[in-house]
N, C-alpha and C positions, 0 to 999 in steps of 0.2 A: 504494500500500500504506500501512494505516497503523504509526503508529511501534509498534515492541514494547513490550510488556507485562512486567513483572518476574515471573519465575518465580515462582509458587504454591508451591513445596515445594524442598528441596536434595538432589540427587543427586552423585555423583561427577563426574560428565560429561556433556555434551548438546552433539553435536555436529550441528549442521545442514547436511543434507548439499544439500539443494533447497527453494526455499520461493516459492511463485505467493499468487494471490490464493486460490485452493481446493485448493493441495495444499502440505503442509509432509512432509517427510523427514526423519525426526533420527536418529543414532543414539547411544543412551544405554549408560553404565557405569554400572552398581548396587554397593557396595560390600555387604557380608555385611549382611543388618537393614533397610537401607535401602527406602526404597517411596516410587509418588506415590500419594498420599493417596485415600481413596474420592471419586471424581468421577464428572462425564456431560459429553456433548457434545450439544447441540441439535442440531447435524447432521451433524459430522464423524463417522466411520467410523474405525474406528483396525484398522491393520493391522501383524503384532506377526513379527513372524521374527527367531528364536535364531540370534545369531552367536556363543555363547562361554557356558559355564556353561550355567544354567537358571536362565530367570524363570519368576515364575508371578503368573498372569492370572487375578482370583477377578472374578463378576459377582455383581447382585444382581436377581431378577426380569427374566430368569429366573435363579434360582440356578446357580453352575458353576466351577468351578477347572478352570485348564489350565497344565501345567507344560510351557513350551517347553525342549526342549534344543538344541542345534545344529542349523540345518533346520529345526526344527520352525515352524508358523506359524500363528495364527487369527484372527479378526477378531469386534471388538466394536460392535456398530452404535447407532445413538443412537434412543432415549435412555439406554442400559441402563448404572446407575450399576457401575465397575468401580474394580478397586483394583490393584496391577502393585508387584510385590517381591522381593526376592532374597534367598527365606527359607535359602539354602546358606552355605556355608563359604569360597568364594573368589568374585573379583567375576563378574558377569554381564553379555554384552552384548547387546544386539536394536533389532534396525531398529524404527521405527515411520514408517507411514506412513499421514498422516491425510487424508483426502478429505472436500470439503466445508469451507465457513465455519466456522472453527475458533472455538470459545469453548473455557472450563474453568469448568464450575460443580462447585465444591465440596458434597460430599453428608457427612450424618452418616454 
């Protein structure tokens, strides 16, 4: 594996729960405002399920919002630039789980 890479953006928490050479597991805390930034992935898959509050998952091309609640789950597949935030009032949690050769390219 190679060494890791410094976090692209700040959130409250990212907790890694599994991590291979094609599949990483994290699960993240959003504090109220908070977001990672509009990005894509060349071939990772990003799989999104609400553990606590509600995220919301906006794509672009194809356009799309998806507000996860508890349970709730979807998937953003590459290269579709997307943007993930915790537009509410208390924090939010959700698994993500990416498959696939993970990069992070940053989009306007």
């Amino acid at each position: 594996m190679s060494e890791a890479k410094p976090q692209p953006y700040k959130v409250r928490h990212i907790h890694v729960v599994a991590k291979s050479d094609d599949v990483l597991v994290r699960e993240y805390t959003l504090d109220p405002g908070e977001a990672i930034p509009w990005h894509r992935h060349s071939e990772v898959s990003d799989h999104y399920y609400g553990l606590e509050g509600s995220v919301l998952i906006e794509t672009r091309n194809p356009s799309g919002r998806r507000d996860l609640g508890v349970g709730a789950s979807t998937i953003v597949t590459p290269p579709t630039v997307h943007h993930v935030s915790n537009p509410g009032t208390r924090p939010c949690r959700f698994l993500l789980i990416q498959v696939g050769k993970y990069d992070f390219v940053k989009a306007d």
